[in-house]
Structures are given as structure tokens and as C-alpha cells.
C-alpha positions in Angstrom: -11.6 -81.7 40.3 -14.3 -80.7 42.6 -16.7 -83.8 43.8 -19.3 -84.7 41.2 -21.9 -84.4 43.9 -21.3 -81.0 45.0 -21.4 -80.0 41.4 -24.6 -81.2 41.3 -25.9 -79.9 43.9 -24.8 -76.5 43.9 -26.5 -76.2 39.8 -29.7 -78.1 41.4 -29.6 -75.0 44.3 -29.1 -72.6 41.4 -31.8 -74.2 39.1 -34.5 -74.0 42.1 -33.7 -70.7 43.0 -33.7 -69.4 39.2 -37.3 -71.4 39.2 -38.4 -69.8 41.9 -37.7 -66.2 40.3 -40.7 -66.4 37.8 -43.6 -64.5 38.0 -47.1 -66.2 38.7 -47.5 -66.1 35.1 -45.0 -68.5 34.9 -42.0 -66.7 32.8 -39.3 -64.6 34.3 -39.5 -60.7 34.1 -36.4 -60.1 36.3 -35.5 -56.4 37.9 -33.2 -53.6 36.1 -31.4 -51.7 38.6 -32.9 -48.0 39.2 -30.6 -45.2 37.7 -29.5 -42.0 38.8 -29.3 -41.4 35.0 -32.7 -42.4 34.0 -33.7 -40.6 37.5 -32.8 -37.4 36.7 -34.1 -37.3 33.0 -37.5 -38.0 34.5 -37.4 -35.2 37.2 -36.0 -32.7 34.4 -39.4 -34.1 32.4 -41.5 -33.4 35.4 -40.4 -30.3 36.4 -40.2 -28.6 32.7 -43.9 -29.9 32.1 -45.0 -28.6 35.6 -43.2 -25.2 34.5 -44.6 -25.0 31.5 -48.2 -27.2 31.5 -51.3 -24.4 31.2 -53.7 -24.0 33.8 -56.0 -25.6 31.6 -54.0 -29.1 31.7 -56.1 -31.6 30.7 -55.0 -35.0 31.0 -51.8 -34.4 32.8 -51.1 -34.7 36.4 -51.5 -31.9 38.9 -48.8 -29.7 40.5 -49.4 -31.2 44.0 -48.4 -35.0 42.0 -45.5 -33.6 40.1 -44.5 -31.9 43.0 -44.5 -35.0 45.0 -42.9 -37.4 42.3 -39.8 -34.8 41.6 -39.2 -34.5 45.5 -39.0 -38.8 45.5 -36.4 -38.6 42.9 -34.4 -35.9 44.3 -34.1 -37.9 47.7 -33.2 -40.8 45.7 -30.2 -39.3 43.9 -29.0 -37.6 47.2 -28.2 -40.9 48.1 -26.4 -42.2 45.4 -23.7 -39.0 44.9 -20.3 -40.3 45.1 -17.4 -39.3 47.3 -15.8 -37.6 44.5 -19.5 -35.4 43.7 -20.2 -37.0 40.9 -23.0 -40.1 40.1 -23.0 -43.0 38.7 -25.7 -44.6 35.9 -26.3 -47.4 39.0 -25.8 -47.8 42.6 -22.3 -49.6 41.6 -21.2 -47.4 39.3 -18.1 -44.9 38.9 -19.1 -41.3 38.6 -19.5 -40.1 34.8 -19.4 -36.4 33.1 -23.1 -37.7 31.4 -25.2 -38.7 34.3 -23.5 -35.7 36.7 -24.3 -33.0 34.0 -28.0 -34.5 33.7 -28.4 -34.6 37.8 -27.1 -31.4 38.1 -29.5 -30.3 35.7 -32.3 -31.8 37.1 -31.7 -30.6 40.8 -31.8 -26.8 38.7 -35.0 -27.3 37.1 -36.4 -28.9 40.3 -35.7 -25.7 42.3 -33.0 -27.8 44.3 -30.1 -25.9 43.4 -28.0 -25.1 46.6 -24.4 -23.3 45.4 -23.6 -23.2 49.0 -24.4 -26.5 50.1 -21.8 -29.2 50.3 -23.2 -31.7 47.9 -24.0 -28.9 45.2 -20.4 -27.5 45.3 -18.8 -31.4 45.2 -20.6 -31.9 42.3 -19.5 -28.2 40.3 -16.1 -29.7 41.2 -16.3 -32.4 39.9 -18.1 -31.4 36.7 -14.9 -29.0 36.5 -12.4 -31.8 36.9 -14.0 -33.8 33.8 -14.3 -31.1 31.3 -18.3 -30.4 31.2 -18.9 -30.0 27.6 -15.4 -30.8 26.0 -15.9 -33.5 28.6 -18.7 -34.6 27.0 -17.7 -34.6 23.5 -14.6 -36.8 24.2 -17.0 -39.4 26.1 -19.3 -39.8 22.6 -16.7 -38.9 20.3 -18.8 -38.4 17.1 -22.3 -40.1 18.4 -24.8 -37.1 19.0 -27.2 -40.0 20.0 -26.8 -38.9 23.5 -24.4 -35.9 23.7 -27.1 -33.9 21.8 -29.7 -34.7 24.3 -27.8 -34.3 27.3 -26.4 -31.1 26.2 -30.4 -30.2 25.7 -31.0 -31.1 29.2 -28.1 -29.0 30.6 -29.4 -25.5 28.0 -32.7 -26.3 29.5 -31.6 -25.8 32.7 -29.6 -22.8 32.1 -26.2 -24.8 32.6 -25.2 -24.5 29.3 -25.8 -22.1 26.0 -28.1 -23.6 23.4 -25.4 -23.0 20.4 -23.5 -25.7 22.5 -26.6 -28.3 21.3 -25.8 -29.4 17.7 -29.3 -28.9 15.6 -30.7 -32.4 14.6 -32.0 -32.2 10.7 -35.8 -33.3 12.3 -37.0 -33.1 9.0 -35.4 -36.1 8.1 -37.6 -38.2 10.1 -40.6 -37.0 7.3 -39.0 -39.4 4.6 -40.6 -43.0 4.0 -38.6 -45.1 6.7 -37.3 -47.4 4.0 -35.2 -44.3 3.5 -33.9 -43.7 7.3 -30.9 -46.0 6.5 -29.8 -44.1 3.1 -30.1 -40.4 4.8 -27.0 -40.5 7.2 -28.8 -39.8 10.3 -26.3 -37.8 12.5 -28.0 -40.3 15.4 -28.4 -43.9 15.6 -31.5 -46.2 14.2 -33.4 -46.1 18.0 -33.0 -42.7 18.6 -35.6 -41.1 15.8 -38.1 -39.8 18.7 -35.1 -38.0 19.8 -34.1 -36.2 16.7 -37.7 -35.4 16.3 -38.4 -33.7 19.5 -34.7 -32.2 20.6 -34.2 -30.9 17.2 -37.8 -28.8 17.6 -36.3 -28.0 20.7 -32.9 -26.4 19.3 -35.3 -25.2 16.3 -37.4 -23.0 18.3 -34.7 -21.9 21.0 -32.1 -20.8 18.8 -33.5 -20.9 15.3 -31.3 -21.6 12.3 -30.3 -18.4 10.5 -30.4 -19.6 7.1 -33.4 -18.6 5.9 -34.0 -22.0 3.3 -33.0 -23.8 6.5 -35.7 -22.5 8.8 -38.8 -22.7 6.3 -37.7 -26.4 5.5 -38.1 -27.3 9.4 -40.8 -24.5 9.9 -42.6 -27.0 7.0 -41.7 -30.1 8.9 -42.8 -29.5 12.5 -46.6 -30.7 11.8 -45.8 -33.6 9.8 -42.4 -34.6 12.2 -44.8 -34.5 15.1 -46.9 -37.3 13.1 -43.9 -39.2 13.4 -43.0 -38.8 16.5 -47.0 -39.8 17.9 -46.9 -42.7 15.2 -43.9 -44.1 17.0 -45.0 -44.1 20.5 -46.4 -46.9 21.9 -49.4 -47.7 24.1 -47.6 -47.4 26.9 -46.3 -44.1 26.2 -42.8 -45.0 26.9 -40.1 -44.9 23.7 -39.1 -48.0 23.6 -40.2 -48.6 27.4 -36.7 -46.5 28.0 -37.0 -43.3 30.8 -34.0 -41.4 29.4 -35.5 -41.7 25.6 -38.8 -40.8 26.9 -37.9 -37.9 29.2 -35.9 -35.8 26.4 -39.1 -36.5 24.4 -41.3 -34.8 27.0 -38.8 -32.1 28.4 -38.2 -31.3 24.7 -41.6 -31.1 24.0 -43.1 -29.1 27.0 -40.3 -26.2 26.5 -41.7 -25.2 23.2 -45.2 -24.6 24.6 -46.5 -28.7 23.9 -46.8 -30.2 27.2 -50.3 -31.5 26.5 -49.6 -32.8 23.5 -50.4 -36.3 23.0 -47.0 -37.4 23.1 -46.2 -35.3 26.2 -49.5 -36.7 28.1 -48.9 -40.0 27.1 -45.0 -39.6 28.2 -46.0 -38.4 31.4 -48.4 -41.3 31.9 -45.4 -43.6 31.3 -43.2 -41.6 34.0 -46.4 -42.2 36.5 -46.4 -45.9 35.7 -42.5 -46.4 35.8 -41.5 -44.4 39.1 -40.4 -47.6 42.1 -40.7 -47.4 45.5 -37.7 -45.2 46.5 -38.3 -42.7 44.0 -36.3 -43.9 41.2 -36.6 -44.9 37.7 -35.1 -47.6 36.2 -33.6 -47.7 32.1 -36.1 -49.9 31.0 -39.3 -51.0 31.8 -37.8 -54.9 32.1 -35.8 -57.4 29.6 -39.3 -60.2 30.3 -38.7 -61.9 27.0 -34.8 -61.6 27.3 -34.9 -62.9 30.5 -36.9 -66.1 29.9 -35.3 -66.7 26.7 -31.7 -67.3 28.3 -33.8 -69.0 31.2 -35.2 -71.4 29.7 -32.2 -72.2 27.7 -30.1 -72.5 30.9 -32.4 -74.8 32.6 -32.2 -77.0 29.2 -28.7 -76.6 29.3 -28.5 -79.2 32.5 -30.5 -81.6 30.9 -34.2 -80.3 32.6 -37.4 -80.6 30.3 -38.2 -77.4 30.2 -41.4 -78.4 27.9 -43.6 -78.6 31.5 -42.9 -75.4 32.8 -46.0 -73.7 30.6 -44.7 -70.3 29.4 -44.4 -71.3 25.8 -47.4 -69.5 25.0 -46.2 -66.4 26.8 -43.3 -66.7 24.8 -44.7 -66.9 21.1 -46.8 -64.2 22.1 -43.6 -62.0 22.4 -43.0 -62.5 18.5 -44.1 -59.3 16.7 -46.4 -60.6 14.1 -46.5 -57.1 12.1 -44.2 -54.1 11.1 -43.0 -52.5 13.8 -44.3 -48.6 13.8 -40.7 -47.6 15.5 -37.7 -49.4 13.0 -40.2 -50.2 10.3 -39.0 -54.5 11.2 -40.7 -56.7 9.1 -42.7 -59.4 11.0 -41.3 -62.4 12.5 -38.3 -61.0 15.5 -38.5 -60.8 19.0 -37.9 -57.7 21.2 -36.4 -58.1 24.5 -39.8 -57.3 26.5 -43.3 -58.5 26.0 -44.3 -54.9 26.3 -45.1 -52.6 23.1 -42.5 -50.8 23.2 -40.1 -53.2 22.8 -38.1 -53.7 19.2 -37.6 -56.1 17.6 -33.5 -57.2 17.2 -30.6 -59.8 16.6 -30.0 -61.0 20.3 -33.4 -61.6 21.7 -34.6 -63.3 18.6 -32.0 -66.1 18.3 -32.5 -66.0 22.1 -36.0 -67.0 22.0 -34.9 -69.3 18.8 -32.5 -71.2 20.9 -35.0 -71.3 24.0 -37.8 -73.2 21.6 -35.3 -75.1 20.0 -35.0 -76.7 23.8 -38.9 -76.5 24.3 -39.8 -78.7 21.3 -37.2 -81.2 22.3 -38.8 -81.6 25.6 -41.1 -84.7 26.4 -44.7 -82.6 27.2 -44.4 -80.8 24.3 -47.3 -81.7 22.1 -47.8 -81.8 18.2 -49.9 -78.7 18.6 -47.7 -77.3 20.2 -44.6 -78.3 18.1 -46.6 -76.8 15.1 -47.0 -73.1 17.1 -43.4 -73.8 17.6 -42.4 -74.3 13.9 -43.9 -71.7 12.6 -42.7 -69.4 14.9 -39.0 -70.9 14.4 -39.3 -70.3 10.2 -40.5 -66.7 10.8 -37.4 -66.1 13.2 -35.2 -67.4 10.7 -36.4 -65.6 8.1 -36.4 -62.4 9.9 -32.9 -63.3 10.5 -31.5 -63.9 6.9 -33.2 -60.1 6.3 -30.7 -58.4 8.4 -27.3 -59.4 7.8 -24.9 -57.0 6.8 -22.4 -56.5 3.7 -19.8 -57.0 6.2 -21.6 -60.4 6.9 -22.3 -59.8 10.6 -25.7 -59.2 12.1 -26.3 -55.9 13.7 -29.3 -55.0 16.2 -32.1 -53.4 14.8 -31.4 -52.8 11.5 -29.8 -53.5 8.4 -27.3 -51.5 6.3 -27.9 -48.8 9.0 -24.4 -47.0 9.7 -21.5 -47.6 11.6 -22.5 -45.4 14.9 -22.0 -47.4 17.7 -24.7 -50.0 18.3 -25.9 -50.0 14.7 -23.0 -51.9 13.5 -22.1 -55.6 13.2 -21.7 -56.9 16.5 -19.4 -59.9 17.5 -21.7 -61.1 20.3 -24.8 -60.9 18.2 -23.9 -62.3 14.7 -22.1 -65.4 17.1 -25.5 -65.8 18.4 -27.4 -65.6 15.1 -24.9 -68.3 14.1 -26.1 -70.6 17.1 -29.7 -70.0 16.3 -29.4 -71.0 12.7 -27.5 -74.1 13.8 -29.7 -75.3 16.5 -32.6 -75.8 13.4 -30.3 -76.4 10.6 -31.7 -79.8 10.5 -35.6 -78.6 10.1 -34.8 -75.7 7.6 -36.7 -77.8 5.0 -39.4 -78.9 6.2 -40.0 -75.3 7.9 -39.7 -74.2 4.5 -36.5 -72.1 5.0 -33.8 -71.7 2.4 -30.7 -74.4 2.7 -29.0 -72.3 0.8 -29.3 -68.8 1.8 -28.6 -70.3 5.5 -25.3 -72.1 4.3 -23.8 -69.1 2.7 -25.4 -66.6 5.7 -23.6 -68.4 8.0 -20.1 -68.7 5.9 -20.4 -65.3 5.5 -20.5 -64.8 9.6 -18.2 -66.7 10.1 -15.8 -64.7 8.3 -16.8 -62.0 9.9 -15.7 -63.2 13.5 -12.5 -64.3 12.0 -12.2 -60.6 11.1 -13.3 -59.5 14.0 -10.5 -61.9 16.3 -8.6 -59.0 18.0 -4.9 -59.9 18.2 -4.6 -61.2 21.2 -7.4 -63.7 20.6 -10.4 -61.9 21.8 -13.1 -60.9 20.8 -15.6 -57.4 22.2 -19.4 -57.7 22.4 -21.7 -55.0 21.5 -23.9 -54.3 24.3 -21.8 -55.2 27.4 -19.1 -54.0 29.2 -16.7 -53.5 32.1 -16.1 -50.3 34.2 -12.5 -51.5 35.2 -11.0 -52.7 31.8 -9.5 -50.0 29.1 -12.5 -48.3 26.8 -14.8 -50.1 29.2 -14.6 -53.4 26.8 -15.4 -56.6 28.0 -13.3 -58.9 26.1 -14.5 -61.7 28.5 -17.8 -61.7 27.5 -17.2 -61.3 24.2 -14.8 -64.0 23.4 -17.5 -66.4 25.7 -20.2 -65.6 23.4 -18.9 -66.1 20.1 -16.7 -69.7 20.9 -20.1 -70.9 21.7 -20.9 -70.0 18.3 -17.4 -72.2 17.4 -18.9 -75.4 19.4 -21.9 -75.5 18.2 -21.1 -75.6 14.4 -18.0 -77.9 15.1 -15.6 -75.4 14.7 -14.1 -75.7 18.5 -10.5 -77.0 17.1 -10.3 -74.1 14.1 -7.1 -71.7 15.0 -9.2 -68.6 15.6 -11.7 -70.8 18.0 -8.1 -72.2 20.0 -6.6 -69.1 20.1 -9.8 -67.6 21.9 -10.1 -70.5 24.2 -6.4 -69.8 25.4 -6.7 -66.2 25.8 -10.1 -66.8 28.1 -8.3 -69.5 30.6 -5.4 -66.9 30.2 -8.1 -64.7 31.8 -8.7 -66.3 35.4 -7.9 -63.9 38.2 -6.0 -64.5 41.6 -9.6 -65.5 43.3 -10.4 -67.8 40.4 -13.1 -66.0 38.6 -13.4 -63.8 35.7 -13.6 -59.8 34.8 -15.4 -58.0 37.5 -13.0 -55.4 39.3 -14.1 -52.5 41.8 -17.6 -52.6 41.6 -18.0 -56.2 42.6 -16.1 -55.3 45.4 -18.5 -52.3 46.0 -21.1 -54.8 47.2 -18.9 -55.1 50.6 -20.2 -58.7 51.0 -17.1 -61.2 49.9 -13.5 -61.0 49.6 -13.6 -61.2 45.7 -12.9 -59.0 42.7 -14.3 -61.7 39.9 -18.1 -60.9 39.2 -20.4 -64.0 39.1 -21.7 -63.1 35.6 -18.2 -63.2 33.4 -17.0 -66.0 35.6 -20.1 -68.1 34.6 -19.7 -67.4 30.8 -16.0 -68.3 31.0 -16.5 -71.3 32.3 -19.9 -72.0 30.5 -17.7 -71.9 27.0 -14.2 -73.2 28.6 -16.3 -76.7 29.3 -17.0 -76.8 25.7 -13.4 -77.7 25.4 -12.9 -79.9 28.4 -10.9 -82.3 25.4 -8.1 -80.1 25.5 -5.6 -80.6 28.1 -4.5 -77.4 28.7 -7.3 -75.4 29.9 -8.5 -78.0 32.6 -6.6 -76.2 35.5 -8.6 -73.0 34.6 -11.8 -74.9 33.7 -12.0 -77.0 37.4 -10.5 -73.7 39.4 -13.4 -71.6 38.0 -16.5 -74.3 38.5 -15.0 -74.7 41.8 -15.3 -70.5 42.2 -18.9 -70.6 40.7 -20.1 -73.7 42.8 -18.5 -71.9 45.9 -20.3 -68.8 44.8 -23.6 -70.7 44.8 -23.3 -72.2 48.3 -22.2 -69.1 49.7 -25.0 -67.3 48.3 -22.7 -65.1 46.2 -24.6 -65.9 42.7 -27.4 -63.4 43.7 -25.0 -60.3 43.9 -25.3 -59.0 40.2 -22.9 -56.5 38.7 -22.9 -53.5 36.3 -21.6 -55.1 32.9 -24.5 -54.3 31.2 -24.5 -51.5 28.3 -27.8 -49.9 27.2 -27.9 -47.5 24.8 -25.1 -45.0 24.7 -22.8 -46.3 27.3 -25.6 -46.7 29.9 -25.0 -48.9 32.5 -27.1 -51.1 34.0 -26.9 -54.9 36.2 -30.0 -57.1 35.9 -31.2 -59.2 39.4 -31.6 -62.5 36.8 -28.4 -62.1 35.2 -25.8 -64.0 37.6 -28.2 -66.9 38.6 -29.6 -67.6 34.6 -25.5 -67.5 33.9 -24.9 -69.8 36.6 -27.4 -72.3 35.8 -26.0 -72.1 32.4 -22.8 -73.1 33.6 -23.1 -75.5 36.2 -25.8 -77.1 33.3 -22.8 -77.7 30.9 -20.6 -78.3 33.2 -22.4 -81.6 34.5 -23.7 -82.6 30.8 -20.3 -82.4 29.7 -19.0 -84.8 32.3 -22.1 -87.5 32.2 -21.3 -87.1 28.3 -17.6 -88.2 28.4 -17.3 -90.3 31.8 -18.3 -93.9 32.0 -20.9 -94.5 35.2 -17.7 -95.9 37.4 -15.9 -92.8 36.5 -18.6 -90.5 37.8 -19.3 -92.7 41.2 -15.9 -92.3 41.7 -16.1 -88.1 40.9 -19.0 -87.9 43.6 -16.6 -88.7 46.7 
């Protein structure tokens, strides 16, 4: 076992470093990597709205801007083209058929296009080799969510025929949004703005021919549009998301409404958004995501997190009304403090858990233990809403569909679970139902057992991992939903030991978790295990330190993780994250907030079950 000392020293390097990461506010905002994906939506904005923007333009930008903004991105993405010609959604990711299709596209609308330059030819090739359209298809499978849109893109840009684009039923979005959930929405719950504005687009570029078809949308542009500007925040950014956002304005300023509201207001939000090096990131940032698992990993290691004064920051994040985009009721977190952010089942039980640790701290006052009440029997109320028939929690909303990120999710409903169990004790006096908790949480419990794959794992929702089959992440997932086990005293169950085995069955030959060829990419350290899965493994295997058989793994990977923390290798994020639509991205916060998490049980679990002659003797 590695020396109790160095164990606490290397989470005490981690905990500093992870303090030091906050902004002078005082919470932690974090940094999404920049995407050639999101990248090359934006330009394809830009350019279509400088092509098509009237001299009298009003509120938008001028050509010399747009001119100078498109040219950024293009050097951007020059650089990131892989040696077989196609791109990547992130610096460390393998080429894909979506974010190739949407940078060729772009470099055509920008006037880049060069058939007889090297770059331009590697990338035809390699658009060839996958398939384009067909390629496409077999990438979504039945999801239009963001084969439509892409598709859009490439018709736009002359690279492919517009009866290739599948026309969205736009009208749809006119019904109450009570309704959304009953109307089988050929796209998912976040991707209304979409519909809206791509199916105008395919409307007015290659109208329907039946006739009953085309007056119904001709009747529904006006009152779609409504929609559409109801639904965009002050910001002007669909759920602060560049890709989302840029189909939205491209869409829009090919049928002749580039200074619409929505467009001007899109445009603005490209403005804001662009970084440094001409890029665009997904998402604004994950703020309230980010200081949620923060604060919970610095709790996690014992530190009263009560006197780090963000808490106000934090309840501030809660939406306190209906949310204009999924029609939420009041009472859920979003994973950004910004507007356009939506409410959902990971960042509330996120924040949940974090002010379960707050009000538990020593400088936490009654006033401030009130604020924190009320905000905790709103969360769990808004919780209780949103589970599904299948008893599992989905993101956004309830009863939705089965398209991929609307269903149940593992990951999330095992996190629901934790959040209901870290207040079970204060449901009363906040005034939340006993009852409806006890058989909400029966109910996802079965639904994990369901969900057990038959090896013993189970797959998140929303991340993933480039090098396994179906780019699954088993590793995370299985992490996340035995912590869900633990906490309700369900570690010894046989669906809970049958997970634990397959994750120490999981250690590679370094002595880490997942990762694979994109950790490697980073060229700094021999090691194919990525920080972030390594830290979650062993975060959950030290929940079952009591069992024998799983202490080899357990003390080979804290020894990994406290060696990756004093060789500086907990910085170096990796791409396991999904955003929507098999987007990838890596967060700067995520490997340091894991490790703090880890190192945090790690230590609390050994002061817990070792007498104080048993740890002097650990620390030499």
C-alpha cells in the first residue's frame, strides 16, 4: 500500500491546485476544449449571413468583421486536419464522417475551397472512404437530431442535393409544449430551435409537393418563428451551444432572414463566443456543473467547504421559473449559470449533493442553512417530476421518447438516487413526501438492476470512449451508478458485487483505467489509462475497500493516480465527454475535480477503518 503520507499529500497538491482554478468570483467555470465541429458550423453561419445579409443590415456585423472572423476559423481548422484528411470534434480526436462533411462545407461557403490543393483533396478522400451520406446515416442510425442538420449544412454548400435533407414537420413546434412529448418529434427534446429553422429551410428550398402539406407549413412559418425567438435566450446562444446556434442562423439567413431577430441575436452570440485562435468551443462553459462536482470533491476529503463563499453563486444557478426552452417547471439546475442553460437530471442532484456538503460545514449559518433548505425541497421535488415509467430519470424531460439522450440514463437516475439519499433524513421537515421518495427510489433501483449489462457493467448516457466498441464507456458508467449502491447501503447486493468485480477486472497494464489512443496523443507520458476513468474507478472501488479481493486493484490504481498527481499528469484531460449527438468534448476541470474526489475517499476511507497506530505506521 502506498505510504499514508504521500497519499496525503499528493490529494492536498490536487485540492490546492483545484482551489486555485476558481474564478475571482469564487466558483469554478472551467474551459471546454475548442472544436473543429462547433468551428465550422460558426464559419458556415458567418459566411451564409455575409452572403445573404442586405446592404441595409442593421444590427449585424459588417463584411470587413465577418470577413475577419471566418478567416480566424479557417486557420484554426487548417491546423487540426488529421493525417488521414479528416477532423476530429477536438484537438484529440479521431477523424469522423460528421465534423469532415461540416468542415468541408464550411471551407465551400467561405470561398476556401482548393480541389487542387493537398489538404482539400485528403479530405474528398477521406469523405469517400467513409461513405458521405450513407456514411452519415449509419453514424445516427434513426436520430435526425443531427444528421438532418448536417446534411443542411452540406445542401447549403452545394455538397449535397437538398432531397438528401429529410423535411422536419416545423409545424409541430406551434402546439402547447405540454404537447411536445405526445407528438413523436422525429428529433430529440433540445433540438426544437432546430426543427424550426432547418425545416423552413428544406420548406422553402425544396418545397413539399403535396399541396395540404405545403399550406399547413406555409400557415406555420409566422407563428414557428414565435417559437423559435420565444426560445432564445438573452444571450442569443441556443442553449449557449455553437453547433445548435449556427444551423439556426445559417438556416435562417438562406431563406432571405438574416436580420431577423433570431439571426442578429445569433450572430451576436457567435461574436461573443469566438477564442483567441479562432475557434469556437460546444458550449459556452459547464460553471454550475463544474462547481457542483467541485465542491463535492473537496468535501469528499473531509475540507469544510462552507468557507469557500460561492454558495450564493450557486443558489443563484436554480431556475426559479419555467424554463421558455423545455417548458421545466421551477426548482432544477442547468449545468451553466448562463440563460441558456436547461435545466436537467445530472446538474441538479449535482448541486443537491454539493449543498448537502455545504450545510454540513462549520461556517455555514442558519440563514444560510434556510436558503439552503429551501433550495434542497425545490430540487427534490423537481426531481420526483421527471421520473420515467421505466423508473429511471432521463435529462430534460419526462416521458419524452426513446432517441438517444431523452431516455433513462444509468449514470443519471444512479445520481438522482444519491441526491435523494444524501437528504433522506430532512425530507420531512423540508416538507418533501416520504413516500413518493421511498417508492421513487425502489423504482430506480430496479431500473439499474435492469439496466446491469451481462458482464456486470453498466453504460452512462453522456460519456464516452473513442477506443472502446460503440464508443461506450462502461467504466464510467459502472463508477457512477455503484456509488449509487454505497450510498443507500446496497454495496454487498449481487448486482452491486458483480459491478465492483468487473471494474477492478478493468485495470490496464500501466495501472489505470479506460483511456486508449488519445491519451496517448498528448505525447507527454508513457501511458494509455486517462486520469479521468482511473479517478472514478478508484473513487467507487474504495467504497469497497471491505472486500478482499479488489485491494490489489484498489492500492495499484491510487498509487497510478497519486503518481499522476506528482508528475503533473492530472492536468492532461481527455475526450470522454459526449455532448449532444455524439459530440465530443474534454473539460480542463475534469481530471483534477476527479482526482480530488478520489484521493478524498481514498484517505477518509482509511482514517475511517484504521486505528491512529495503524495509520502512523501507513505514513512510513
Amino acid at each position: 500500500m502506498i505510504p499514508f503520507d504521500q497519499l496525503e499529500a499528493a490529494a492536498q497538491q490536487a485540492s490546492q491546485e483545484l482551489l486555485a482554478a476558481r474564478t475571482a468570483a469564487g466558483h469554478w467555470q472551467g474551459e471546454l476544449s475548442s472544436s473543429a465541429l462547433s468551428t465550422a458550423t460558426a464559419i458556415s453561419a458567418l459566411a451564409l449571413v455575409r452572403q445573404h445579409a442586405p446592404a441595409e443590415r442593421g444590427e449585424l456585423p459588417d463584411d470587413q468583421v465577418l470577413d475577419e472572423l471566418i478567416q480566424r476559423g479557417l486557420d484554426y481548422l487548417a491546423g487540426q486536419q488529421n493525417e488521414d484528411g479528416g477532423w476530429g470534434d477536438t484537438s484529440l480526436s479521431y477523424s469522423n464522417i460528421a465534423t469532415s462533411m461540416l468542415v468541408q462545407a464550411a471551407r465551400q461557403l467561405a470561398g476556401s475551397a482548393d480541389p487542387e490543393s493537398a489538404s482539400w483533396h485528403a479530405a474528398e478522400q477521406y469523405l469517400d472512404s467513409q461513405g458521405r451520406s450513407a456514411g452519415l446515416a449509419q453514424r445516427y442510425g434513426q436520430d435526425k437530431t443531427f444528421a438532418v442538420p448536417i446534411l443542411t449544412n452540406a445542401a447549403l454548400a452545394g455538397m449535397a442535393e437538398w432531397r438528401e435533407v429529410s423535411p422536419l414537420p416545423f409545424e409541430l413546434a406551434c402546439f402547447p409544449q405540454a404537447l411536445y412529448r405526445l407528438l413523436k418529434m422525429p428529433v430529440v427534446s433540445y433540438a426544437i430551435p432546430a426543427l424550426v429553422a432547418i425545416g423552413q429551410a428544406r420548406y422553402y428550398h425544396r418545397p413539399p409537393r403535396n399541396p395540404l402539406t405545403w399550406i399547413i407549413r406555409r400557415l406555420a412559418l409566422r407563428r414557428s418563428m414565435k417559437v423559435l425567438r420565444r426560445m432564445q435566450p438573452s444571450s442569443g446562444g441556443y442553449l449557449e451551444a455553437t453547433p445548435l446556434t449556427s444551423f439556426v442562423v445559417m438556416s435562417l439567413a438562406s431563406i432571405g432572414r438574416a436580420t431577423h431577430p433570431v439571426s442578429i441575436d445569433g450572430v451576436r452570440f457567435l461574436l461573443d463566443s469566438i477564442r483567441a485562435d479562432g475557434s469556437w468551443p460546444i458550449d459556452t462553459n459547464l460553471a454550475t456543473w463544474n462547481t457542483s462536482l467541485a465542491l463535492a470533491a473537496l468535501a469528499r476529503g473531509d475540507q469544510d467547504i462552507s468557507q469557500l463563499g460561492c454558495l450564493e453563486w450557486l443558489l443563484s444557478c436554480q431556475h426559479r421559473q419555467r424554463h421558455a426552452f423545455t417548458g421545466a417547471s421551477p426548482g432544477g439546475w442547468g449545468w451553466s449559470d448562463l440563460d441558456g442553460a436547461v435545466p436537467d437530471c445530472d446538474d441538479t442532484p449535482a448541486a443537491l449533493l454539493a449543498l448537502d456538503a455545504w450545510r454540513r460545514g462549520q461556517n455555514c449559518s442558519e440563514p444560510q442553512r434556510a436558503e439552503v433548505d429551501q433550495a434542497a425541497a425545490a430540487g427534490l421535488g423537481w426531481l420526483l417530476q421527471l421520473q420515467n415509467r421505466d423508473g429511471g430519470w432521463p435529462t430534460f424531460c419526462r416521458g419524452w421518447g426513446q432517441l438517444p439522450f431523452d431516455r433513462s440514463g444509468a449514470d443519471l437516475t444512479a445520481h438522482v438516487l444519491r441526491a435523494f439519499r444524501a437528504w433522506g433524513a430532512e425530507l420531512e421537515r423540508l416538507g418533501v413526501s416520504h413516500s413518493r421518495v421511498e417508492s421513487a427510489v425502489q423504482r430506480g433501483f430496479a431500473y439499474l438492476d435492469k439496466q446491469q449489462r451481462a458482464d456486470g457493467s453498466w453504460l452512462p448516457l453522456w460519456f464516452g470512449n473513442q477506443d472502446m466498441p460503440g464508443e461506450e464507456n462502461p467504466v464510467h458508467g459502472t463508477s457512477r451508478v455503484l456509488l449509487a449502491y454505497h450510498d443507500w447501503d446496497n454495496a454487498d447486493n449481487q448486482a452491486a458485487l458483480r459491478g465492483y468485480r468487473w471494474l477492478a477486472e478493468q485495470i490496464n497494464s500501466d495501472g489505470g483505467w479506460g483511456g486508449g489512443a488519445a491519451v496517448v496523443k498528448h505525447g507527454q507520458q508513457p501511458t494509455v489509462s486517462s486520469v479521468e476513468e482511473t479517478a472514478l474507478a478508484i473513487e467507487t472501488l474504495w467504497t469497497a475497500w471491505h472486500l478482499e479481493e479488489l485491494r490489489p486493484a484498489i492500492e495499484t490504481g491510487t498509487g497510478w493516480l497519486v503518481d499522476a498527481v506528482n508528475s503533473g499528469r492530472f492536468r492532461l484531460s481527455s475526450p470522454i465527454g459526449f455532448y449532444f449527438a455524439k459530440l465530443w468534448y474534454h473539460e480542463r476541470l475534469y481530471p483534477m475535480t476527479f482526482t480530488v474526489s478520489a484521493l478524498g475517499r481514498a484517505l477518509t476511507t482509511l482514517r475511517n477503518q484504521s486505528s491512529p497506530a495503524e495509520l502512523a505506521e501507513q505514513r512510513h
